[in-house]
Biopython code that builds the backbone (N, CA, C, O; Angstrom):
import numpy as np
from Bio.PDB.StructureBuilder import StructureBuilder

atoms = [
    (1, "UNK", "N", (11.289, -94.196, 11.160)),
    (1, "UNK", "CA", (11.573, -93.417, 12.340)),
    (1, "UNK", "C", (12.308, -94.259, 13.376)),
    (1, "UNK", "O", (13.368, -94.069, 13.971)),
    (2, "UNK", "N", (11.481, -95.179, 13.404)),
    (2, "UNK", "CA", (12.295, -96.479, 14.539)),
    (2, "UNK", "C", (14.001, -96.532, 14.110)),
    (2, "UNK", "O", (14.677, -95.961, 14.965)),
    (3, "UNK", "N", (14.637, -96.981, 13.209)),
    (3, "UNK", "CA", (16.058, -96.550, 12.770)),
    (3, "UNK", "C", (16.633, -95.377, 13.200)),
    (3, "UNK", "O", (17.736, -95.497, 13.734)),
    (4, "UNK", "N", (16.171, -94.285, 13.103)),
    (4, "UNK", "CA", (16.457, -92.643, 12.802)),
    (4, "UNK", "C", (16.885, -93.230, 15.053)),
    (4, "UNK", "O", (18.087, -93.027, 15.219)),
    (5, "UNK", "N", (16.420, -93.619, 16.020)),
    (5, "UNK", "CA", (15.986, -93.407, 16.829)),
    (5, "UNK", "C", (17.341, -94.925, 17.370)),
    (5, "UNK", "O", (18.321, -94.611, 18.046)),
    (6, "UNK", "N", (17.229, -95.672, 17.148)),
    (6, "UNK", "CA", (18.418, -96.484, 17.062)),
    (6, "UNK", "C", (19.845, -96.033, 16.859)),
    (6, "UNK", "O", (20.855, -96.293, 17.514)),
    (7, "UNK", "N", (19.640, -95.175, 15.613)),
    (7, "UNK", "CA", (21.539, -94.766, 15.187)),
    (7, "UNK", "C", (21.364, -93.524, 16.092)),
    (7, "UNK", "O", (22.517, -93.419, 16.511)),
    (8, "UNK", "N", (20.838, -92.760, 16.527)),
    (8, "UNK", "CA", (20.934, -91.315, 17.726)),
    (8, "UNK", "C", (21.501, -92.469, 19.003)),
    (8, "UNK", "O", (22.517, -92.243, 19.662)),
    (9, "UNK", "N", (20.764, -93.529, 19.161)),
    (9, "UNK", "CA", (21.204, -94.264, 20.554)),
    (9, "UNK", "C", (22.268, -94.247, 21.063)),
    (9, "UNK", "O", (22.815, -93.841, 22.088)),
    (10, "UNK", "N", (22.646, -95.168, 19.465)),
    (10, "UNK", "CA", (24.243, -95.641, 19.525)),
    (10, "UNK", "C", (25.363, -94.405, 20.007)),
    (10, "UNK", "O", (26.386, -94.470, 20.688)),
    (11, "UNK", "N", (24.779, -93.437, 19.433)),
    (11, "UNK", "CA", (25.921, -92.281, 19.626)),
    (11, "UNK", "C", (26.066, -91.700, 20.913)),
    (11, "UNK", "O", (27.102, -91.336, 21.471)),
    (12, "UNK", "N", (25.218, -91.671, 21.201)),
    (12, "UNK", "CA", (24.652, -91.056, 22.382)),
    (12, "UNK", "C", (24.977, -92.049, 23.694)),
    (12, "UNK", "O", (25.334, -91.454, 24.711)),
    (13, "UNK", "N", (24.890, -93.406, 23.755)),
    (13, "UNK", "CA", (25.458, -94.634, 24.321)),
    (13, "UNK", "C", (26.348, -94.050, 25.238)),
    (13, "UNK", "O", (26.050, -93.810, 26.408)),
    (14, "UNK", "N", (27.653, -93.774, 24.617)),
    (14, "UNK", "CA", (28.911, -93.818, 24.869)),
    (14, "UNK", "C", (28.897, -92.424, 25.843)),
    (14, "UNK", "O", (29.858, -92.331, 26.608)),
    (15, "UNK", "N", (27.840, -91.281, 25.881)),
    (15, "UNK", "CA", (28.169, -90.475, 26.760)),
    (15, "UNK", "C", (27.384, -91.123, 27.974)),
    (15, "UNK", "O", (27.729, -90.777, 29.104)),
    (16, "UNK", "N", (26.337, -92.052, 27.824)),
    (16, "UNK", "CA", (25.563, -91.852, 29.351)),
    (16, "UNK", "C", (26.325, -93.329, 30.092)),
    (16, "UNK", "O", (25.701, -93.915, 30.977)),
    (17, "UNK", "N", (27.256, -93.677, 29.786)),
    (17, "UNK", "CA", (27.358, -95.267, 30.221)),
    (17, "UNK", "C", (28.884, -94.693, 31.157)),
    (17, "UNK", "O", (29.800, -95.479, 31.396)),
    (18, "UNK", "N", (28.915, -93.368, 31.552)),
    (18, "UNK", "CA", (29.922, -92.941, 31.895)),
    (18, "UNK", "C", (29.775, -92.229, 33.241)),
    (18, "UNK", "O", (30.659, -91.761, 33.959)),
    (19, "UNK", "N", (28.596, -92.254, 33.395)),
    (19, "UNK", "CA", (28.249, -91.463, 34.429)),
    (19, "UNK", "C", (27.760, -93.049, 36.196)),
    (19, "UNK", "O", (27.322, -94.200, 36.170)),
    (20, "UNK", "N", (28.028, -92.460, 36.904)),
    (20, "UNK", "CA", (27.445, -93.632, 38.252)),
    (20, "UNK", "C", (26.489, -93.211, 39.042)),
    (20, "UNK", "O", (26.233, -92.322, 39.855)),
    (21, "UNK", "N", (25.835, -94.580, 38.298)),
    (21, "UNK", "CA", (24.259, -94.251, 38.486)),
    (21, "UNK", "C", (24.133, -94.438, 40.557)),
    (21, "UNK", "O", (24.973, -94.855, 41.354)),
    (22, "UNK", "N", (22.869, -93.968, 40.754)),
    (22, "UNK", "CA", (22.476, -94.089, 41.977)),
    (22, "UNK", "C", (21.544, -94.702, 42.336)),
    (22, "UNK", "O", (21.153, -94.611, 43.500)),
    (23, "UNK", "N", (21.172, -95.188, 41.775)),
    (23, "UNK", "CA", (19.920, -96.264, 41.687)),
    (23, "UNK", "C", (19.807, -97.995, 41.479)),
    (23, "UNK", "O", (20.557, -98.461, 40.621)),
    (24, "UNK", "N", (19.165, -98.681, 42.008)),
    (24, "UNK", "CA", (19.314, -99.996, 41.493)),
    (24, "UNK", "C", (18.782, -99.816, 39.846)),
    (24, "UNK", "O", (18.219, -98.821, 39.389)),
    (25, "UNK", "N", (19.055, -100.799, 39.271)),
    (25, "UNK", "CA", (18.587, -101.335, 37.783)),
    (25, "UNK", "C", (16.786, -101.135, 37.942)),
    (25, "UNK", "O", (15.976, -101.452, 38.813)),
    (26, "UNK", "N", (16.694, -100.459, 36.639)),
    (26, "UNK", "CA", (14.984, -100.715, 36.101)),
    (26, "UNK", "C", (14.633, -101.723, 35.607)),
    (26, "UNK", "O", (13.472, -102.113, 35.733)),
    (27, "UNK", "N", (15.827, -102.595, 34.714)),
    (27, "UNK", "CA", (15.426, -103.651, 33.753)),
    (27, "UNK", "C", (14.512, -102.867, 32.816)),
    (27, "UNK", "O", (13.316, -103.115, 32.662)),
    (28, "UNK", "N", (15.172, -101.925, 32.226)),
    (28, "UNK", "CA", (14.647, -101.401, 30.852)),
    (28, "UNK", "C", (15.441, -101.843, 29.822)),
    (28, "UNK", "O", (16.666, -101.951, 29.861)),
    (29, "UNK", "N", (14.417, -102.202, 28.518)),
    (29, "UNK", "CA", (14.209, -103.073, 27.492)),
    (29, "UNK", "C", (15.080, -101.942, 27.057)),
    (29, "UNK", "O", (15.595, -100.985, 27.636)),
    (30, "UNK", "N", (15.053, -102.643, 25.142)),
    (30, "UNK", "CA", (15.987, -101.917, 24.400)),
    (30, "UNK", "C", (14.746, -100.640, 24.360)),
    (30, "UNK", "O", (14.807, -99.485, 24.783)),
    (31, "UNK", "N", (13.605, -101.392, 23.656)),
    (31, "UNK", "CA", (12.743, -100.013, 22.970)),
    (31, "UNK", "C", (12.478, -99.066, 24.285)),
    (31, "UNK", "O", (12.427, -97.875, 23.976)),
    (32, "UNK", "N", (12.259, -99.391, 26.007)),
    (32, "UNK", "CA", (12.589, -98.474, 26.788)),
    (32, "UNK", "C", (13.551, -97.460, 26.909)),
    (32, "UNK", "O", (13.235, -96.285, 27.092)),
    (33, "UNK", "N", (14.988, -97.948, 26.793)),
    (33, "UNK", "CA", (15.971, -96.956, 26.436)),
    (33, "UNK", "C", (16.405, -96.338, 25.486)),
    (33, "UNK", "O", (17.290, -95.487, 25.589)),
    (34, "UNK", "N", (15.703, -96.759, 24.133)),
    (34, "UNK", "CA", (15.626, -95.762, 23.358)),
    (34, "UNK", "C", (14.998, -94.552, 23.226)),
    (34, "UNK", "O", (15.444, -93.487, 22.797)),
    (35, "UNK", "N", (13.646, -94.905, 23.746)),
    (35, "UNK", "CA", (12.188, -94.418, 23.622)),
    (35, "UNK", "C", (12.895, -92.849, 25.184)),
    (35, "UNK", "O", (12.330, -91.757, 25.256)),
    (36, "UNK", "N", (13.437, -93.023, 25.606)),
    (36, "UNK", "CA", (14.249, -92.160, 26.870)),
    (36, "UNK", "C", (14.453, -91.380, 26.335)),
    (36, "UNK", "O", (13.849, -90.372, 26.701)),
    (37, "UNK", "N", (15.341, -91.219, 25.194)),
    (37, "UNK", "CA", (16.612, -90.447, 24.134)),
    (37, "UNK", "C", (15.640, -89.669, 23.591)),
    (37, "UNK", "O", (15.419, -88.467, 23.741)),
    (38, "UNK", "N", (14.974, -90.654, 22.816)),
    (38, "UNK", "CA", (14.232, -89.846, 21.484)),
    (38, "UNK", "C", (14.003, -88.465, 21.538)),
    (38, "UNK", "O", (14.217, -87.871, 20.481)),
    (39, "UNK", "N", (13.602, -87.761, 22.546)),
    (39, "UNK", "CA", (13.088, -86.510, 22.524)),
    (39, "UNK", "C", (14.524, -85.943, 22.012)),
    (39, "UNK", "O", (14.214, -85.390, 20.957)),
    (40, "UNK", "N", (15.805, -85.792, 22.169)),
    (40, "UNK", "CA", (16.762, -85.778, 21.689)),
    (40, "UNK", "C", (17.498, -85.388, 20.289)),
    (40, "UNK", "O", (18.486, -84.734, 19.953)),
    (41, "UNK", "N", (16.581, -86.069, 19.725)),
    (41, "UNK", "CA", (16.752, -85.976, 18.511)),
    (41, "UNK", "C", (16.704, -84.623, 18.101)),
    (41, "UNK", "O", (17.781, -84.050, 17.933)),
    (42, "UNK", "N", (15.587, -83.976, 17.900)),
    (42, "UNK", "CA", (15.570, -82.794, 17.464)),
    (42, "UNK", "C", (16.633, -81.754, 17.624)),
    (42, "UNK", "O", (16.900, -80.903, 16.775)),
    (43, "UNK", "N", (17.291, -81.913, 18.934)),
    (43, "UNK", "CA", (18.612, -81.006, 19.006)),
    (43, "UNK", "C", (19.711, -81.694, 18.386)),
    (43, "UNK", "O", (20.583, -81.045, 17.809)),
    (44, "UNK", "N", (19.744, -82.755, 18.440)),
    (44, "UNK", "CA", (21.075, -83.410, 18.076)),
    (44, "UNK", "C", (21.243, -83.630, 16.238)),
    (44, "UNK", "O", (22.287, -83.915, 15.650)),
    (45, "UNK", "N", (20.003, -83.418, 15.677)),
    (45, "UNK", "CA", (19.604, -82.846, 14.400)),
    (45, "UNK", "C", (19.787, -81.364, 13.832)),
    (45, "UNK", "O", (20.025, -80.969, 12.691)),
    (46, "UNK", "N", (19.624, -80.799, 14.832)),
    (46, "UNK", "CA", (19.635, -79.592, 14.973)),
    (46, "UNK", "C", (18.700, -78.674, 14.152)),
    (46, "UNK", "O", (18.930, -77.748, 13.374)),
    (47, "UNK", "N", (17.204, -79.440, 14.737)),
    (47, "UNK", "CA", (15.957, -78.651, 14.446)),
    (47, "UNK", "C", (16.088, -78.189, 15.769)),
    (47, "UNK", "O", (14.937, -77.868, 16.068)),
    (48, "UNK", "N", (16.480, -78.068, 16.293)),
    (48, "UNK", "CA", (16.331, -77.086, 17.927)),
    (48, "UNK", "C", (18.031, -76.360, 17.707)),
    (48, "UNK", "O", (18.973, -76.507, 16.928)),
    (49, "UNK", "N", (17.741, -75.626, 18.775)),
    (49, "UNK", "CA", (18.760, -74.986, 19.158)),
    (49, "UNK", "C", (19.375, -75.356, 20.877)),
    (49, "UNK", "O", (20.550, -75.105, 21.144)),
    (50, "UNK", "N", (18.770, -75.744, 21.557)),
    (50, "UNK", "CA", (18.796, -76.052, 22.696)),
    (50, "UNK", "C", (18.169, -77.781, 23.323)),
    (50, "UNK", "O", (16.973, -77.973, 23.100)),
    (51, "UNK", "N", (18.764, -78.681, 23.888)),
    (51, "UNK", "CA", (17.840, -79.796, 24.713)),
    (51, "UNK", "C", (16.432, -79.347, 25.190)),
    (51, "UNK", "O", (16.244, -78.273, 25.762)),
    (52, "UNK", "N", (15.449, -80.257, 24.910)),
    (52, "UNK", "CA", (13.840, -80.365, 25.635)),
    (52, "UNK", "C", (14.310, -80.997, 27.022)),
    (52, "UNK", "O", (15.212, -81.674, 27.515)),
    (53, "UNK", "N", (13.175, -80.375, 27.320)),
    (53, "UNK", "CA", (13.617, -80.705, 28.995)),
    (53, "UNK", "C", (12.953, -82.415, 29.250)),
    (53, "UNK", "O", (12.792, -82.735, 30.428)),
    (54, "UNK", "N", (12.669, -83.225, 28.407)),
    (54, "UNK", "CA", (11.995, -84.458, 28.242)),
    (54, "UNK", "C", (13.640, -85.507, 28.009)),
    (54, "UNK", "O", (14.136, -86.564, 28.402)),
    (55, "UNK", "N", (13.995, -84.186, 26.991)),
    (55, "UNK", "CA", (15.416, -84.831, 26.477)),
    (55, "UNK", "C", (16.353, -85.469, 27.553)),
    (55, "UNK", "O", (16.663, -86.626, 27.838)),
    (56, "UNK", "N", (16.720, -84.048, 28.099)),
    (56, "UNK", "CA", (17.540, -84.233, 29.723)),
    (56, "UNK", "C", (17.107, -85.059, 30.637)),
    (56, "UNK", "O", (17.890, -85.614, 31.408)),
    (57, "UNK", "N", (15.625, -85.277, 30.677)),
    (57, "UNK", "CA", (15.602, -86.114, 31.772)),
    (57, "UNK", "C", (15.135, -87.414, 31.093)),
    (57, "UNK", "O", (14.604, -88.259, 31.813)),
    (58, "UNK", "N", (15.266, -87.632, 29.915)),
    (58, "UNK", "CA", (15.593, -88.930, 30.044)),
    (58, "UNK", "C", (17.239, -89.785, 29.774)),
    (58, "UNK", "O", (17.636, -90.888, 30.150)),
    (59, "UNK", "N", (17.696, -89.029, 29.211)),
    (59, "UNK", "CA", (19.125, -89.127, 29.728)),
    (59, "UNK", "C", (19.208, -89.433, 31.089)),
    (59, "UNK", "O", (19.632, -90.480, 31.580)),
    (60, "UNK", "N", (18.669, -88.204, 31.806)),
    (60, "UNK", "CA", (19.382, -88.731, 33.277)),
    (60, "UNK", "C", (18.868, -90.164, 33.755)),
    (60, "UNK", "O", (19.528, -91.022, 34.340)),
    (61, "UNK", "N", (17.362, -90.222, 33.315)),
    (61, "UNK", "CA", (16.529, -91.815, 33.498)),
    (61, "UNK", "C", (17.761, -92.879, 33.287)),
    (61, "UNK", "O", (18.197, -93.670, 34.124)),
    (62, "UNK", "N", (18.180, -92.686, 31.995)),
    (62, "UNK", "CA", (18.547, -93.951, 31.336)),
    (62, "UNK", "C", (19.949, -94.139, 32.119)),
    (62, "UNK", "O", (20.372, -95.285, 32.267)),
    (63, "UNK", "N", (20.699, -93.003, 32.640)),
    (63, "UNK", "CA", (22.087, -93.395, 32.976)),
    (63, "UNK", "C", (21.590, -93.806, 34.255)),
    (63, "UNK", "O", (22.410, -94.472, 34.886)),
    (64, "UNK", "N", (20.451, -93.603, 34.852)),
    (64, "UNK", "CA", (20.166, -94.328, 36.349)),
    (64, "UNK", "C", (20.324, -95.576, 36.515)),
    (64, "UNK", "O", (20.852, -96.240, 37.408)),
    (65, "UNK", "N", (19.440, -96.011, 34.870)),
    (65, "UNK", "CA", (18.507, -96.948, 34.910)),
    (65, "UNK", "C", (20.172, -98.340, 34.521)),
    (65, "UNK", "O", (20.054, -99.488, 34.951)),
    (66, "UNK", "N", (20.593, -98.208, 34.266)),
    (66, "UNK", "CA", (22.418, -98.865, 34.231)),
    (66, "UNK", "C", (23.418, -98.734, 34.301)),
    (66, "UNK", "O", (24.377, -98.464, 33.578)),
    (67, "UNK", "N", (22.982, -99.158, 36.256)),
    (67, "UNK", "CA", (24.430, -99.412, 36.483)),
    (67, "UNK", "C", (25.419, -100.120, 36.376)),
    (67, "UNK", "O", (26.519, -99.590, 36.219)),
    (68, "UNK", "N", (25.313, -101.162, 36.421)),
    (68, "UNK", "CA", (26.153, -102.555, 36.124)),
    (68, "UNK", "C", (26.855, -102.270, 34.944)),
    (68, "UNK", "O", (26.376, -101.549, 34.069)),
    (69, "UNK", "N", (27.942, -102.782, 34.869)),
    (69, "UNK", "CA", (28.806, -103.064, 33.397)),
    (69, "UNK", "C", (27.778, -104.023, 32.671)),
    (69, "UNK", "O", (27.688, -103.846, 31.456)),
    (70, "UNK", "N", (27.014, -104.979, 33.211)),
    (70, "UNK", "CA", (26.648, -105.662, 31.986)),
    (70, "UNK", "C", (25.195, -104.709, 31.619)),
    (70, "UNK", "O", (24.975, -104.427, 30.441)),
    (71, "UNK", "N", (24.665, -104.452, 32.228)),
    (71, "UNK", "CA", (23.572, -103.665, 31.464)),
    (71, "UNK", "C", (24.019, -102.406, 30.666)),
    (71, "UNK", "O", (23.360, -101.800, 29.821)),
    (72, "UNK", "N", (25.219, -102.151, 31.091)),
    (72, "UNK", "CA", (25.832, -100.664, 30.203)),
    (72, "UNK", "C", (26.173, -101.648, 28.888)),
    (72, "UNK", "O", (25.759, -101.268, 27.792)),
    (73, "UNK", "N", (26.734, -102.589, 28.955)),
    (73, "UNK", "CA", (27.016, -103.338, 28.172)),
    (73, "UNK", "C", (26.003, -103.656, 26.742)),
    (73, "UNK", "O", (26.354, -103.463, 25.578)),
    (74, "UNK", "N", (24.384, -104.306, 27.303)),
    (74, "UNK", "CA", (23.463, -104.666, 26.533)),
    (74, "UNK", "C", (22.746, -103.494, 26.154)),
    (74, "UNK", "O", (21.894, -103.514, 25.266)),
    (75, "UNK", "N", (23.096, -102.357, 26.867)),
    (75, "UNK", "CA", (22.159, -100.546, 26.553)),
    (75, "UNK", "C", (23.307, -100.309, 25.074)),
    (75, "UNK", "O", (22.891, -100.467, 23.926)),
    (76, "UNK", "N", (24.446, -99.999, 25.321)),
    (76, "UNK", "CA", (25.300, -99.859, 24.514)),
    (76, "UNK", "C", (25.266, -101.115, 23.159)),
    (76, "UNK", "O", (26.080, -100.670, 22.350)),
    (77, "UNK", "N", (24.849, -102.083, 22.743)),
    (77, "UNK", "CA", (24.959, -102.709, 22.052)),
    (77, "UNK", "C", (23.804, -102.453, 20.996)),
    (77, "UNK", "O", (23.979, -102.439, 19.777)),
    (78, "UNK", "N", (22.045, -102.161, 21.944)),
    (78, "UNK", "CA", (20.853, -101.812, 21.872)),
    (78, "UNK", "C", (20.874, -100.614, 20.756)),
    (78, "UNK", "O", (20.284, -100.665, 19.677)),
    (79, "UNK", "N", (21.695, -99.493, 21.248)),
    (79, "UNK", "CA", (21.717, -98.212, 21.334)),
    (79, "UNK", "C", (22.601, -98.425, 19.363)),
    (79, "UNK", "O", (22.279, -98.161, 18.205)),
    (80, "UNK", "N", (23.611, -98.952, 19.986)),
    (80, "UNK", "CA", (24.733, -98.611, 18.672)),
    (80, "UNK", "C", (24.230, -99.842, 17.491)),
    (80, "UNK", "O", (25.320, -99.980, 16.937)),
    (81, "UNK", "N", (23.502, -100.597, 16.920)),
    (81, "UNK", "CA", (23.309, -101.369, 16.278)),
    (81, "UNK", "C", (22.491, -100.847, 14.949)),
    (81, "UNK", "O", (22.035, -101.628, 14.114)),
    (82, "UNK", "N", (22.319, -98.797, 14.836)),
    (82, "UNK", "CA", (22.089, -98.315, 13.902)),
    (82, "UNK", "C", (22.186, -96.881, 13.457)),
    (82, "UNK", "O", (21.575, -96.139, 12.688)),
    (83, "UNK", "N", (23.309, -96.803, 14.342)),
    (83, "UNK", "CA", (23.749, -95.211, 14.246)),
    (83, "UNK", "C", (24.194, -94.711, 13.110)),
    (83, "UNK", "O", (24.531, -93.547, 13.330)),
    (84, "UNK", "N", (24.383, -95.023, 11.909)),
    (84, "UNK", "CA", (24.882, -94.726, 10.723)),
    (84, "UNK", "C", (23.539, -94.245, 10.205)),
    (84, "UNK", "O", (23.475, -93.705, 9.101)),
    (85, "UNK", "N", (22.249, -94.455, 11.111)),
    (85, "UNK", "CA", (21.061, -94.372, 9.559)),
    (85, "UNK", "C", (20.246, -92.807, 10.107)),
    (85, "UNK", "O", (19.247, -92.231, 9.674)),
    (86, "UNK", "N", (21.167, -92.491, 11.202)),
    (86, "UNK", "CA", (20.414, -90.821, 11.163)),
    (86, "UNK", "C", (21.113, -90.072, 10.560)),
    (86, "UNK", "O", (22.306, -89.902, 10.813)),
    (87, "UNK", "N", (20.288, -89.334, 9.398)),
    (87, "UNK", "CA", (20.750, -88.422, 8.834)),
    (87, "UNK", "C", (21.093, -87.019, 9.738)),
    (87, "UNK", "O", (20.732, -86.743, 10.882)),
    (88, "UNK", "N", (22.034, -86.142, 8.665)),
    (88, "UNK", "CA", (21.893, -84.748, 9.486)),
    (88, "UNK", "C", (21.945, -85.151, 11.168)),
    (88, "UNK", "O", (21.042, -84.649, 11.837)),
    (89, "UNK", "N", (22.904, -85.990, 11.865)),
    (89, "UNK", "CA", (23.428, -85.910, 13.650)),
    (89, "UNK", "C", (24.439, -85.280, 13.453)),
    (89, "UNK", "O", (25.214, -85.539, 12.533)),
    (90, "UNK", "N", (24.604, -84.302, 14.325)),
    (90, "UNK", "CA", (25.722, -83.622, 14.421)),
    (90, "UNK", "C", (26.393, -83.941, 15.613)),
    (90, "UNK", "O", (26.010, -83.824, 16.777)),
    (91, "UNK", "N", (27.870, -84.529, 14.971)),
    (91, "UNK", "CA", (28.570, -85.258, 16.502)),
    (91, "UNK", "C", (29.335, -84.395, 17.148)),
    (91, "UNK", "O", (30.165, -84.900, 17.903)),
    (92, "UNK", "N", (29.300, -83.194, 17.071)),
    (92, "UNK", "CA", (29.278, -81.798, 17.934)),
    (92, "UNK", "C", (28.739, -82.322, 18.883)),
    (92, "UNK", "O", (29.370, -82.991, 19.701)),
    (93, "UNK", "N", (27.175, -82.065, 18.959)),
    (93, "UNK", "CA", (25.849, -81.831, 19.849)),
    (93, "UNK", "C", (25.972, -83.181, 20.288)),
    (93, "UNK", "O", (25.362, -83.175, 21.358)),
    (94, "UNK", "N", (26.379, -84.276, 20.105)),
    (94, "UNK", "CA", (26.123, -85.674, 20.727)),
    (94, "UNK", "C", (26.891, -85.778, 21.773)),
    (94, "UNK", "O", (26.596, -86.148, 22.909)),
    (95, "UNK", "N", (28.360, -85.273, 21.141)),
    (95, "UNK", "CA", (29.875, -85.422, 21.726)),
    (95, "UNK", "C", (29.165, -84.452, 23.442)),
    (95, "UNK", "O", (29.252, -85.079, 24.498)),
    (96, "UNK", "N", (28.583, -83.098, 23.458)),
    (96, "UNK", "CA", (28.319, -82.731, 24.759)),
    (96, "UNK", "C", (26.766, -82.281, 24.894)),
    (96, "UNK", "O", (26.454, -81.169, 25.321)),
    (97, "UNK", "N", (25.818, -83.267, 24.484)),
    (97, "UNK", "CA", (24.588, -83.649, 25.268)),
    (97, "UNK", "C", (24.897, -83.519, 26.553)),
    (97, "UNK", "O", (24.219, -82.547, 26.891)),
    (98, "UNK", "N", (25.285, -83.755, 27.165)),
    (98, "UNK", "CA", (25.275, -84.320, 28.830)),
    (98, "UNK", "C", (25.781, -82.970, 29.061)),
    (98, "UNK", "O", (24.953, -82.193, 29.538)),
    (99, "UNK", "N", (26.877, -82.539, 28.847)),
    (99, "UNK", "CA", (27.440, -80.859, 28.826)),
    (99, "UNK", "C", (26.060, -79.807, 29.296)),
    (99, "UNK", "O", (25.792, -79.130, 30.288)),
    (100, "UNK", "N", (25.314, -80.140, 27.832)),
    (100, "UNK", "CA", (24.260, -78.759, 27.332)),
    (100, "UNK", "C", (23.074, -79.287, 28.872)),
    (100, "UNK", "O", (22.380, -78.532, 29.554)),
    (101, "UNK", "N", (23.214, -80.643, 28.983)),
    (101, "UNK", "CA", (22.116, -81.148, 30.413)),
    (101, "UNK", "C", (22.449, -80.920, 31.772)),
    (101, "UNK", "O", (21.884, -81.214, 32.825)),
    (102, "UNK", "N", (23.570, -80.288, 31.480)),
    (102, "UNK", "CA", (23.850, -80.293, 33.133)),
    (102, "UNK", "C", (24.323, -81.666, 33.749)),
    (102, "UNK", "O", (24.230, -81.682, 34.976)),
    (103, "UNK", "N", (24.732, -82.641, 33.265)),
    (103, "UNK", "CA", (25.176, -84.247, 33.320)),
    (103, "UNK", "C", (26.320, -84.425, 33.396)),
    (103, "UNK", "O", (26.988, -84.327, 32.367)),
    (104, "UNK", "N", (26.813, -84.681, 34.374)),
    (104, "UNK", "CA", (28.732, -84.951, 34.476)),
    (104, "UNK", "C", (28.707, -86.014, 33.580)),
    (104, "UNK", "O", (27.718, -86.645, 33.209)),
    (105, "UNK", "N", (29.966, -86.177, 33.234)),
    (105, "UNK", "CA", (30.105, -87.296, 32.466)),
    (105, "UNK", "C", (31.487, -87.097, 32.405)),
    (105, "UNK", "O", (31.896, -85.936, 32.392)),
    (106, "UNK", "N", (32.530, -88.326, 32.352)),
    (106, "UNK", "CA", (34.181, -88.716, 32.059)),
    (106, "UNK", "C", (34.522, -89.252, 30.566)),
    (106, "UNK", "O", (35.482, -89.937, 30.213)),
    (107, "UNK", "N", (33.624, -88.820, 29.920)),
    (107, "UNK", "CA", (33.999, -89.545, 28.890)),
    (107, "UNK", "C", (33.736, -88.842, 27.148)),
    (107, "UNK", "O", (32.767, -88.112, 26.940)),
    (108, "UNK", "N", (34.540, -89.126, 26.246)),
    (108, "UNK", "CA", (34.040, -88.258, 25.261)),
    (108, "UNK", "C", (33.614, -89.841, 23.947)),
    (108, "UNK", "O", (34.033, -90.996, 23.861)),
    (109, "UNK", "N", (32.630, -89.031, 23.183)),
    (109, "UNK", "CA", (32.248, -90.031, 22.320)),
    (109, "UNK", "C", (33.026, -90.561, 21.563)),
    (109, "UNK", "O", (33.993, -89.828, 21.355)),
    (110, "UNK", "N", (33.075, -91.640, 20.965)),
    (110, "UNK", "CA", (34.004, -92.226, 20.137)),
    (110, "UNK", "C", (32.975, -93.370, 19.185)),
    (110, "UNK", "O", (32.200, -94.267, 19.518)),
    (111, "UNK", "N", (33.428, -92.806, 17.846)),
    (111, "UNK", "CA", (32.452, -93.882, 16.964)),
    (111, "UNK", "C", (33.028, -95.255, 16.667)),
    (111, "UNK", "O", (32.424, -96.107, 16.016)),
    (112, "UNK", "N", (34.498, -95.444, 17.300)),
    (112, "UNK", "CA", (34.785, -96.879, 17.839)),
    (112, "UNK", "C", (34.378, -97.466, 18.983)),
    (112, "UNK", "O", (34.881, -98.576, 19.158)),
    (113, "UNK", "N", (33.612, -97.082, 19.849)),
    (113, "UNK", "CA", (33.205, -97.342, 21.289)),
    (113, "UNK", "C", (33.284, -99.026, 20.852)),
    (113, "UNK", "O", (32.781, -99.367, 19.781)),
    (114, "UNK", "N", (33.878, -99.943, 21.660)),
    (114, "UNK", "CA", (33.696, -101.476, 21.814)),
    (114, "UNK", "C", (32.655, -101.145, 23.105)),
    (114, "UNK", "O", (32.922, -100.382, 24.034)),
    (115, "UNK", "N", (31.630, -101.770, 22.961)),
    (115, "UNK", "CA", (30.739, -101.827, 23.617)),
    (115, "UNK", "C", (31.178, -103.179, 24.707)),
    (115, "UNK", "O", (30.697, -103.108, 25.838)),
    (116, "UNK", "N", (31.815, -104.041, 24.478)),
    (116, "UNK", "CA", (32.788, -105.025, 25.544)),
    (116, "UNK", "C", (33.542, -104.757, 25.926)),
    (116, "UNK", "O", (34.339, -105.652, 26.207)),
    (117, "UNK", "N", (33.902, -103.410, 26.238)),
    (117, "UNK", "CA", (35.053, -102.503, 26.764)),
    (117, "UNK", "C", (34.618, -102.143, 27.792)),
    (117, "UNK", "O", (35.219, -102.285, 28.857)),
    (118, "UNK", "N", (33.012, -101.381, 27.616)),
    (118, "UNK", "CA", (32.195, -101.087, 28.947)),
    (118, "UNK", "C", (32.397, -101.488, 30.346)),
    (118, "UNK", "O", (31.604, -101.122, 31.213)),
]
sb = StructureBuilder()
sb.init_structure("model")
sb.init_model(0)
sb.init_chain("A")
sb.init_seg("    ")
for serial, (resi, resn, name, xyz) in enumerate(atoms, 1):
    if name == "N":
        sb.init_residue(resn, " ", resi, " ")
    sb.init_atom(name, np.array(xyz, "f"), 0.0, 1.0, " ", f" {name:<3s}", serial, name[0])
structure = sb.get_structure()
């Protein structure tokens, strides 16, 4: 499960590292900002039909929680280091997560994201 929850990260990365946060830094760990997402999964699998409202707000948590380029930097590295191992993600539903949340965002996913681009 821990994997399944890693490769959703990675994908998912590239939409929240786009948004400006309003908050100082949490200093959340990797397994913190994963553990944000997870609820996620299920739509982005598409055993749901719609985002959990756990989903959305931890999205919004996590894009708070880094602002800095370098923490977008180490979230994005965290996040993408196993995105190949969820089965059944549909990069539809990843590509506008933030869309279906009500989450501005400038940016569209890309499964080249250089995470030193951030």
């Amino acid at each position: 499960m821990k994997s399944v929850f890693v490769s959703f990260f990675t994908l998912l990365v590239v939409l929240v590292f786009t948004v400006a946060a309003k908050e100082a830094s949490k200093g959340l760990t990797c397994d913190q900002e994963k553990s944000l997402v997870a609820p996620c999964l299920d739509f982005l699998t598409k055993k749901t039909d719609t985002p959990s409202t756990p989903c959305c707000q931890g999205l919004t948590k996590l894009i708070e929680s880094t602002p800095t380029k370098e923490e977008k930097k180490a979230a994005c590295k965290c996040l993408k280091e196993g995105a190949s191992q969820v089965p059944n993600l549909d990069k539809d539903r990843v590509n506008n997560l933030c869309k279906t949340c009500k989450i501005s965002v400038h940016f569209l996913f890309s499964k080249d994201l250089e995470c030193e681009k951030l």
